[in-house]
C-alpha positions in Angstrom: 152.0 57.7 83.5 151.4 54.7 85.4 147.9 55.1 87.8 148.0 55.0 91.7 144.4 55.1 92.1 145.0 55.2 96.3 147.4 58.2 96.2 144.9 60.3 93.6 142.1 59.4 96.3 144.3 60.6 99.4 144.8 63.7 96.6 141.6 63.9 96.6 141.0 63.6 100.2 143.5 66.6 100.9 142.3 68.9 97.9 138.6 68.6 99.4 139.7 69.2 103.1 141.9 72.0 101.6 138.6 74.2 99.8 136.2 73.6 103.1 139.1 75.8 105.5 138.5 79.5 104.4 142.3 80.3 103.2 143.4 77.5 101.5 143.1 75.9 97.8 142.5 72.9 96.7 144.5 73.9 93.8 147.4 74.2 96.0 146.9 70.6 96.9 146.9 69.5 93.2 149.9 71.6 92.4 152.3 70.2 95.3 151.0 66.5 94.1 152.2 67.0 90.9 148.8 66.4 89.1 148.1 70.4 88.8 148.1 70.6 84.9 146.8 67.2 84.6 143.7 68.3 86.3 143.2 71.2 84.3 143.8 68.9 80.8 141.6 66.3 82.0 138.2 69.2 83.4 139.0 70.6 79.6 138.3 67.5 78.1 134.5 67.7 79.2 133.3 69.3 76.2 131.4 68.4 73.0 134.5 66.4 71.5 133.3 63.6 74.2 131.0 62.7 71.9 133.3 62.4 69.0 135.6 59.8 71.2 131.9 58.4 72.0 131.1 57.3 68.1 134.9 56.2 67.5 135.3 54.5 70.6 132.4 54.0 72.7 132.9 53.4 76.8 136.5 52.9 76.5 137.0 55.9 73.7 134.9 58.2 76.2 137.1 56.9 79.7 140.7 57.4 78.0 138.9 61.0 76.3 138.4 62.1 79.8 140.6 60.6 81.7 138.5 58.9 84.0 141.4 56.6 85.8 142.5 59.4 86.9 139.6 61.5 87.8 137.1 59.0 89.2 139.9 58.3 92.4 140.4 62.1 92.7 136.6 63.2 92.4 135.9 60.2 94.8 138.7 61.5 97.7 137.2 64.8 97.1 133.6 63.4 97.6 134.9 61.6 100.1 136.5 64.5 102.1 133.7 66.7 102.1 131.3 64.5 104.3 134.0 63.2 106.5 137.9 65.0 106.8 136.8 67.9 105.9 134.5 68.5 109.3 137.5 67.4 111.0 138.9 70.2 109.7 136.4 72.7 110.3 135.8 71.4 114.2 140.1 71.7 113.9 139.5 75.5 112.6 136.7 76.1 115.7 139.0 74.5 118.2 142.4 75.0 117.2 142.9 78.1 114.7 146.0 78.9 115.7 147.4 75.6 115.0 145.7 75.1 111.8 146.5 78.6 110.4 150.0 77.4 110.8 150.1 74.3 109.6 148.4 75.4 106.2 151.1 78.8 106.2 154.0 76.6 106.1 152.3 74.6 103.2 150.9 77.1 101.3 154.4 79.4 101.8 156.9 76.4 100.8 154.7 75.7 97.9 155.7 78.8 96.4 158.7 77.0 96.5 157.6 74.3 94.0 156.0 76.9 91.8 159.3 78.6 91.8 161.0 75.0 91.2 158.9 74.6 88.1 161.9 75.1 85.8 161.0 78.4 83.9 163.6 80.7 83.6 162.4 84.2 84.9 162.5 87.0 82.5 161.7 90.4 82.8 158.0 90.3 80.8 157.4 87.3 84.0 157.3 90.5 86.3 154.1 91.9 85.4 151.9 88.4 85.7 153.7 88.0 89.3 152.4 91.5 90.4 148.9 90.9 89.0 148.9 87.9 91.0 149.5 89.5 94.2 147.2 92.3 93.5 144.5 89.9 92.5 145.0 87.9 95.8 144.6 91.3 97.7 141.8 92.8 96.1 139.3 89.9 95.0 138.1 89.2 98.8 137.6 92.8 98.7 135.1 92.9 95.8 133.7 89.6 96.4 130.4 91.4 99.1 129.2 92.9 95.6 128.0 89.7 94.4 125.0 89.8 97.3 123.9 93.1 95.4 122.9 90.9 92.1 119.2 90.7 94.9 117.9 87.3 93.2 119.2 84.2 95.8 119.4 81.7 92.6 121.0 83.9 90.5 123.9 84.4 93.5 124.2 80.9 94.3 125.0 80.2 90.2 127.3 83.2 90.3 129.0 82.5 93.7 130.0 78.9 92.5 131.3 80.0 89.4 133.1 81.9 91.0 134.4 79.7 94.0 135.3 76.8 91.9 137.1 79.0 89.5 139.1 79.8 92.8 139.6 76.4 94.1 141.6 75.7 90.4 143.8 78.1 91.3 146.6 77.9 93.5 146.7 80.2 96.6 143.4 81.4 95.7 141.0 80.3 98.3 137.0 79.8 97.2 135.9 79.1 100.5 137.4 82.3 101.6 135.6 83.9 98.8 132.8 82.3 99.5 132.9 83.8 103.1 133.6 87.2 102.1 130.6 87.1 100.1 128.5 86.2 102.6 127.4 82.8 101.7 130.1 79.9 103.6 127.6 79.1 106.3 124.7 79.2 103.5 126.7 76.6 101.4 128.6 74.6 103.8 124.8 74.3 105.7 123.0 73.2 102.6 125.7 70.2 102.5 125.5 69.2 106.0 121.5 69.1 105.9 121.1 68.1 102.1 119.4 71.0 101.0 119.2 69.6 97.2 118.0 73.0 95.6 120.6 75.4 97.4 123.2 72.0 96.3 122.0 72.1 92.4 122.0 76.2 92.2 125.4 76.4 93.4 126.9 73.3 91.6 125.5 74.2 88.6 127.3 77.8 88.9 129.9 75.2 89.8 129.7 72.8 86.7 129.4 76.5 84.2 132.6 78.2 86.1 134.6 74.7 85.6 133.8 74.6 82.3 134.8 78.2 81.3 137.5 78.8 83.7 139.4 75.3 82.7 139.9 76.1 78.8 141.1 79.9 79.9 144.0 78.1 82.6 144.4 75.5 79.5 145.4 77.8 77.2 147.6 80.0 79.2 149.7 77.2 79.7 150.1 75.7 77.0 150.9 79.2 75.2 152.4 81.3 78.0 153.5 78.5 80.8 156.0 80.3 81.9 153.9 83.8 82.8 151.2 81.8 84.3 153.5 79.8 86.7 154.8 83.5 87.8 151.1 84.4 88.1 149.8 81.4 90.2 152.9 82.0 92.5 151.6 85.9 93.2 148.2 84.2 93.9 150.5 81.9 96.3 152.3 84.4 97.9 149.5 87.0 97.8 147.1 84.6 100.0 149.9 83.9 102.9 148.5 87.2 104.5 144.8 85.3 105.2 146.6 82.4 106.8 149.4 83.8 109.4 147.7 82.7 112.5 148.4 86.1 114.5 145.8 88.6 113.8 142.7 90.6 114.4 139.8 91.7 112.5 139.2 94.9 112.6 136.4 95.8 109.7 133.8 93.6 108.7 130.4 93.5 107.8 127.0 91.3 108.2 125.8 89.7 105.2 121.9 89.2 104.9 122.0 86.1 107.1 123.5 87.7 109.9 127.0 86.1 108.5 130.4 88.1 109.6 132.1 89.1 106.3 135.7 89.8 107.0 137.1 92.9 105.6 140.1 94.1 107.2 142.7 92.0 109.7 145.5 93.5 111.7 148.6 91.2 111.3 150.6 90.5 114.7 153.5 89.1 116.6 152.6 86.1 118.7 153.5 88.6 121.7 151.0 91.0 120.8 148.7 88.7 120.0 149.3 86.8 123.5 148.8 90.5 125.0 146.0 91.5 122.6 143.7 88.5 123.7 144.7 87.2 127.2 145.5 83.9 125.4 148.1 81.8 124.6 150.1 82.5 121.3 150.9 78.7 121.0 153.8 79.6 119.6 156.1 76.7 120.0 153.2 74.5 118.3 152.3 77.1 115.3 156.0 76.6 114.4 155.9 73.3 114.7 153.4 72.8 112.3 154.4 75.2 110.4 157.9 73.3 109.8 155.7 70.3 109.2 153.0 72.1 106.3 156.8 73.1 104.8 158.3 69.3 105.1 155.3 67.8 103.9 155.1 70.0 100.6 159.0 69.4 100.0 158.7 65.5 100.2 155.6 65.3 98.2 157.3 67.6 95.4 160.1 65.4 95.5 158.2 62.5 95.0 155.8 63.9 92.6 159.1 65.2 90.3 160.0 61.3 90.3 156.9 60.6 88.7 156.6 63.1 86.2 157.6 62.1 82.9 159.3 64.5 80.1 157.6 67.1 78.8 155.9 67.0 75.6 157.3 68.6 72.5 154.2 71.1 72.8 155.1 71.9 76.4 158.6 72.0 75.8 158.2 74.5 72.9 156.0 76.7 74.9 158.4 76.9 77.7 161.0 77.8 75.0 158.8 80.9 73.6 158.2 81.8 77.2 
């Protein structure tokens, strides 16, 4: 495939402004680009067989081994992101929540429609991964506090980035959400406003482990079961729309050891009620609005991704055929 080093950076721009907003995946960003499984291919590729395309090739046998034309432009728009759009889009989550909940609803719910565009056939046996995807989605902020019980702070920030980054591969699956029912969003998100290096290296090196691990497991499943695990990242997909409709109220939570509010339990709302509920504005015109636009925005880029992609491989296209 010919390399567009400016649109992987703007990629990378959106994936890393995508993980900061609790809610919302940078996987989700991949996948609607089209680069989703080439992403997952190319993290996979970091491994001890780099040093094997080391001795037969050198530099240029270890860049085309792990794909660095198109990593370096992603990993620098993520880089990117995170000291620049992605405060935007924290000050826009402060300042404007209503408006950015929708915005990222209608992307995040019209990118099930891509998932379900993905051109496996649904079969029966595809029923069970869908559920477990929902469930997953439901239940994983929900067990996510018992990772402050571990009691040593180093060994939580290693755990909680395995953990988050494993999220942020996966579609629909939010790690900064994750990271803030857990307790620890303002820890991390602090330590990379003020440059706290050894809060930084703990959690990327949790980070670095769960990219590792969690890349050969997503490798596997689809090159063996594609078909299941496009009906499980869409349950993840659809199971994480809940966290993002903009009208609701929490009504359970908890504080973490740094005084943090750890969401538990929302009540879901119409605009009216909400309006009623608060004594504010529902905004609804504008939610809808962006909401429309989240939707357009996926569709085009699908579109335009689908032009790009070229045929499957006979590995792929065997796999698909078993599934």
């Amino acid at each position: 495939m010919k390399r567009q080093p400016f649109r992987l950076l703007l990629t990378g721009v959106g994936m890393g402004a995508a993980d900061a907003v609790p809610g919302v995946s940078g996987g989700t960003i991949a996948f609607i680009s089209g680069i989703y499984e080439e992403l997952i291919l190319t993290i996979k590729q970091f491994g001890p067989s780099a040093v094997g395309a080391w001795r037969r090739g050198g530099l240029r046998g270890v860049g085309e081994h792990l794909n660095l034309a198109f990593l370096l432009p992603l990993l620098a728009g993520i880089i990117l992101s995170v000291f620049s759009v992605a405060h935007l889009a924290l000050w826009l989550m402060e300042a404007h929540p209503l408006l950015l909940d929708g915005f990222f609803f209608g992307l995040v719910a019209a990118s099930a429609l891509v998932v379900g565009d993905s051109g496996m056939r649904f079969k029966l046996r595809h029923l069970f991964p869908l559920l477990t995807g929902l469930l997953l989605a439901q239940w994983l902020p929900g067990l996510m506090p018992l990772v402050s019980t571990i009691g040593n702070e180093s060994l939580v920030l290693v755990v909680a980035g395995s953990i988050a980054i494993s999220a942020m591969l996966l579609p629909g699956v939010s790690g900064s959400f994750l990271l803030l029912t857990m307790g620890l969003y303002s820890t991390v998100l602090g330590a990379v406003r003020n440059f706290d290096m050894a809060t930084i290296l703990l959690f990327g090196g949790g980070c670095l482990m769960g990219l590792v691990v969690f890349s050969r497991v997503l490798s596997w499943l689809l090159r063996y079961h594609r078909g299941s695990t496009f009906q499980l990242l869409l349950g993840f997909i659809v199971g994480s729309l809940p966290v993002l409709w903009p009208w609701r109220e929490l009504v359970r939570y908890q504080l973490g050891g740094n005084g943090e509010m750890i969401p538990l339990e929302h009540r879901y709302l119409l605009p009216s009620d909400y309006a009623q509920l608060t004594g504010e504005s529902a905004q609804l015109i504008g939610v809808i609005a962006l909401m429309a636009f989240g939707a357009l925005l996926v569709v085009l880029l699908h579109r335009r991704a689908l032009k790009r992609t070229p045929p499957s491989s006979p590995q792929t296209a065997s796999a698909a055929e078993k599934e």
